[in-house]
C-alpha positions in Angstrom: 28.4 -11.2 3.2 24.8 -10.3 4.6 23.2 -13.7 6.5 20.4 -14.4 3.3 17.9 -14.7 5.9 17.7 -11.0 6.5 16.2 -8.0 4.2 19.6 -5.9 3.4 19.5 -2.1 5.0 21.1 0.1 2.8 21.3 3.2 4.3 18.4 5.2 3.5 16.8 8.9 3.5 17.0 10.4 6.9 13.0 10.6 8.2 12.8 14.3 8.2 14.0 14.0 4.4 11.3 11.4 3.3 9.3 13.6 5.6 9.4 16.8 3.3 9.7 14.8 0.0 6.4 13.4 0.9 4.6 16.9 1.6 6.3 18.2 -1.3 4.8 15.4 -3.7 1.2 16.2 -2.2 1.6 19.4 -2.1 3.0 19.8 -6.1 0.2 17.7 -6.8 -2.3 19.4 -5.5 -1.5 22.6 -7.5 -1.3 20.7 -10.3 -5.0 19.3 -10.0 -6.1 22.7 -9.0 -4.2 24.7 -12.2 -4.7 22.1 -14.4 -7.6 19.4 -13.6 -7.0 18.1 -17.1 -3.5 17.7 -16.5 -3.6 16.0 -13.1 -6.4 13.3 -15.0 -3.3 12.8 -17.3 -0.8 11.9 -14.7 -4.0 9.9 -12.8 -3.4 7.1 -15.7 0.5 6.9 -14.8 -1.0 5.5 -11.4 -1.1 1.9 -11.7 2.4 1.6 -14.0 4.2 3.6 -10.6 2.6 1.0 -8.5 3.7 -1.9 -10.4 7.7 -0.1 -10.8 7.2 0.7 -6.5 6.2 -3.0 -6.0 9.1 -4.5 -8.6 11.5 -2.0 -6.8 10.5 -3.5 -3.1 10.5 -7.3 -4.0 13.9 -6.7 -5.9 15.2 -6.0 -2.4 13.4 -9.1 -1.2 15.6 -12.3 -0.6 13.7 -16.0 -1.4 15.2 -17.1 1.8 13.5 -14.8 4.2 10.3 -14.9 2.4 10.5 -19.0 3.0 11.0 -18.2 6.3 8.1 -15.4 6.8 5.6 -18.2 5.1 6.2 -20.3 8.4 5.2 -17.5 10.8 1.9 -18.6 11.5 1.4 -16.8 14.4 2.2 -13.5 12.5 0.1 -13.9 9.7 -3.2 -15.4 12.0 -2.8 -11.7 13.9 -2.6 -10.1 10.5 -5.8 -11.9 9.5 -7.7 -11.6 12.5 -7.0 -7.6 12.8 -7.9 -6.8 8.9 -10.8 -8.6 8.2 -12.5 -9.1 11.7 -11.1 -6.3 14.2 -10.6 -3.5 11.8 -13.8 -3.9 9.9 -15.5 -3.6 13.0 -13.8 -0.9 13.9 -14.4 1.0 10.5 -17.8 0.4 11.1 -17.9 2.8 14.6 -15.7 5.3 13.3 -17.8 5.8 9.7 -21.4 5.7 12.3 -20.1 7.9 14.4 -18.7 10.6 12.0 -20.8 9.9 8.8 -24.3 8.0 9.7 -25.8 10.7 8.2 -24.3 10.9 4.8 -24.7 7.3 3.1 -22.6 7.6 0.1 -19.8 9.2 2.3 -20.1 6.6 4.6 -20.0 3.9 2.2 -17.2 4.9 0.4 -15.5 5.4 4.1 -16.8 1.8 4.8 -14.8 0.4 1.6 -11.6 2.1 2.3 -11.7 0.8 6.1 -12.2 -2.6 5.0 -10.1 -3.0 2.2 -6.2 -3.5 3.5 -3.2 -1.8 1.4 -2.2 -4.5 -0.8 1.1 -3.2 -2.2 2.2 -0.2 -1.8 2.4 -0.8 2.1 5.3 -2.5 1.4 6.9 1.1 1.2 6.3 2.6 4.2 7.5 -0.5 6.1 10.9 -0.4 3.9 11.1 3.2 4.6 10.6 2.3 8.5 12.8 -0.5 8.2 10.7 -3.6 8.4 10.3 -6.3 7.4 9.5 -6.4 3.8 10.0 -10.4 3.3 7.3 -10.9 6.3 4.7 -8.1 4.5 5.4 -9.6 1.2 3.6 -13.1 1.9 0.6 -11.0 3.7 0.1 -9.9 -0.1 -1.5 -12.8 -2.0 -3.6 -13.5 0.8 -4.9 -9.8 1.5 -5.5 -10.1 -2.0 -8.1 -13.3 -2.2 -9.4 -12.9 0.9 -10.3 -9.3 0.7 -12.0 -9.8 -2.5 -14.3 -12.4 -1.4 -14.9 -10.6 2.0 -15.6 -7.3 0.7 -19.2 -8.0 -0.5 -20.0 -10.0 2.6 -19.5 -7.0 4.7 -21.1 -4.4 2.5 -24.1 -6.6 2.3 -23.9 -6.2 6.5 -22.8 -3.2 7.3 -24.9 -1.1 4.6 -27.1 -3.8 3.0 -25.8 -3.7 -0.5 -24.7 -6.8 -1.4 -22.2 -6.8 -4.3 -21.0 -10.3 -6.6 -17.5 -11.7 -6.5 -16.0 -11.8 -9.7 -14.0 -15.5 -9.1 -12.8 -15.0 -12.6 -10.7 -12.6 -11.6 -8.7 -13.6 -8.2 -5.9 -15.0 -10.7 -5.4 -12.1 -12.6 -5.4 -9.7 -10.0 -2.5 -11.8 -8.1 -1.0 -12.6 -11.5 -0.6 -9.1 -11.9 0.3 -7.0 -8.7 1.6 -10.2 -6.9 3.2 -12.9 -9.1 4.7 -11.2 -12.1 6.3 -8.3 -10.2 7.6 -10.9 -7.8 8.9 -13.2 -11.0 10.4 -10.2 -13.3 12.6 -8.6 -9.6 14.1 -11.7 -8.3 15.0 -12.7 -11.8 16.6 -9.7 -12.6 17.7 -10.2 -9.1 19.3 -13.5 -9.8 21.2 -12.4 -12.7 22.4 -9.6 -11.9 23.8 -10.9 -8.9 25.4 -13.3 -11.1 27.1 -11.2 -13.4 27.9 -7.9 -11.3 30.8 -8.4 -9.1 29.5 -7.9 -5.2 30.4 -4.0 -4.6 28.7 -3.3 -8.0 25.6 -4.9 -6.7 25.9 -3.6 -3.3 26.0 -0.1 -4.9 22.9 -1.2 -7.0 20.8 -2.4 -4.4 21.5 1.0 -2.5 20.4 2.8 -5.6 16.8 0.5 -5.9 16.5 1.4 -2.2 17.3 5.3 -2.8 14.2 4.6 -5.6 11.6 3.4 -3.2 10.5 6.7 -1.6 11.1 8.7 -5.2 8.6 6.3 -6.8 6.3 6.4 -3.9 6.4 10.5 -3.8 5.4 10.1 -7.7 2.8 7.6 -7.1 1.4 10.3 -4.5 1.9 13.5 -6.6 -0.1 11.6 -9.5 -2.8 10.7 -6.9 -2.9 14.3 -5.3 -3.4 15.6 -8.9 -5.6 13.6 -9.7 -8.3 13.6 -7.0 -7.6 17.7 -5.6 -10.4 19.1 -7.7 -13.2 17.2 -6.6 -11.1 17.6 -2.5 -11.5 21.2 -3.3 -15.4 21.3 -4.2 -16.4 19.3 -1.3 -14.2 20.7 1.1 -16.3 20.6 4.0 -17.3 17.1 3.7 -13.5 15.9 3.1 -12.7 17.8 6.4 -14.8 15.4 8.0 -13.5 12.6 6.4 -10.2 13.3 7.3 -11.2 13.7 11.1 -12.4 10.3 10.8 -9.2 8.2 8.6 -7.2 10.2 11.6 -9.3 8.4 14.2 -9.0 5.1 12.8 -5.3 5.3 12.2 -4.4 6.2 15.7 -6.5 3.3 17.3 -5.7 0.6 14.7 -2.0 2.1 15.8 -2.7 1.5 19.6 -4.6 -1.7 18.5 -1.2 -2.7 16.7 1.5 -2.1 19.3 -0.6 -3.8 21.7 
């Protein structure tokens, strides 16, 4: 039996093979927004259900033990606080000056998607690099409420718009992508477990880990469709803004391992 205090590691794609499914999804769905731009706005609205079945696929993997045990990592979850809402905005801030001072819109919109950390579908890349999901999984709620009540403060600084916080709706936002994803997988979870003998539910939680990168290469494809048309007419500007996001992820990398 698998000690319940660890995240079970069914054996999954080889790299190279998540690698290529990956650039196949972007690729498929950029031809798609470009053939069809009515089309890819279509598969745009499958975007949020792919999310939620990505997210119940991930904490159906996730054991309540380990997640009980992540929650008393303070240390872990201080450094996660401290790098996404005080280093990394600051460092969003440089990166969007120095590439897009001159373009405000740009570098707003550049300005959001620094300061706003992944809130879910992280969760898949770290299972896909075999982390740990349990420990990324209690990061979630918090990301959540503290992102949405930081946002605003640092818009209001770094580009002097100020925006309002919506209180009202904090709880359904973590009701939604948090809570009842969380509820509905370790349930099914629970029973299952309970009524599947133990190599029928070893081969099932192989096949919800075989899932994981298939619903994340359909959650890209749908965003690549979606979004290519307007890539394509403002090509030289996204060029730019690529150079920058490729910036920013190789310090916040250096910034991490250190």
């Amino acid at each position: 039996m698998t000690d319940a205090t660890q995240i079970p590691k069914p054996i999954p794609l080889p790299s190279i093979g998540v690698t290529a499914l990956f650039l196949g999804a972007i690729g498929l769905g950029a031809i798609i927004g470009l053939a069809s731009p009515s089309f890819g706005e279509e598969l745009s609205r499958g975007v949020d259900p792919t999310l939620l079945a990505m997210v119940g696929l991930l904490f159906f993997e996730v054991r309540l033990r380990a997640v009980a045990a992540a929650l008393a990592n303070v240390r872990f979850i201080g450094i996660a606080l401290a790098a996404n809402f005080v280093l990394v905005p600051l460092l969003g801030v440089g990166i969007a000056s120095l590439f897009l001072s001159g373009q405000p819109l740009l570098y707003t919109g550049l300005l959001i998607y620094f300061l706003a950390p992944c809130t879910d579908w992280f969760l898949g890349f770290t299972r896909m690099a075999r982390g740990d999901t349990a420990l990324g999984s209690t990061l979630l709620p918090i990301n959540m409420v503290v992102q949405l009540l930081l946002l605003p403060v640092w818009l209001w600084l770094f580009t002097r718009h100020t925006g309002v916080v919506d209180f009202a709706t904090i709880p359904d936002t973590i009701w939604q992508w948090f809570v009842l994803p969380f509820i509905v997988a370790q349930g099914l979870r629970w029973g299952l477990k309970r009524v599947l003998s133990d190599a029928v539910f070893g081969r099932l939680s192989q096949a919800v880990s075989a899932l994981i990168p298939l619903v994340t290469a359909a959650l890209i494809l749908q965003i690549f469709a979606a979004h290519t048309p307007t890539i394509a007419a403002n090509w030289d500007l996204f060029g730019l803004v690529l150079l920058a996001i490729f910036v920013f992820f190789v310090v916040t990398y250096v910034m991490a391992e250190g």
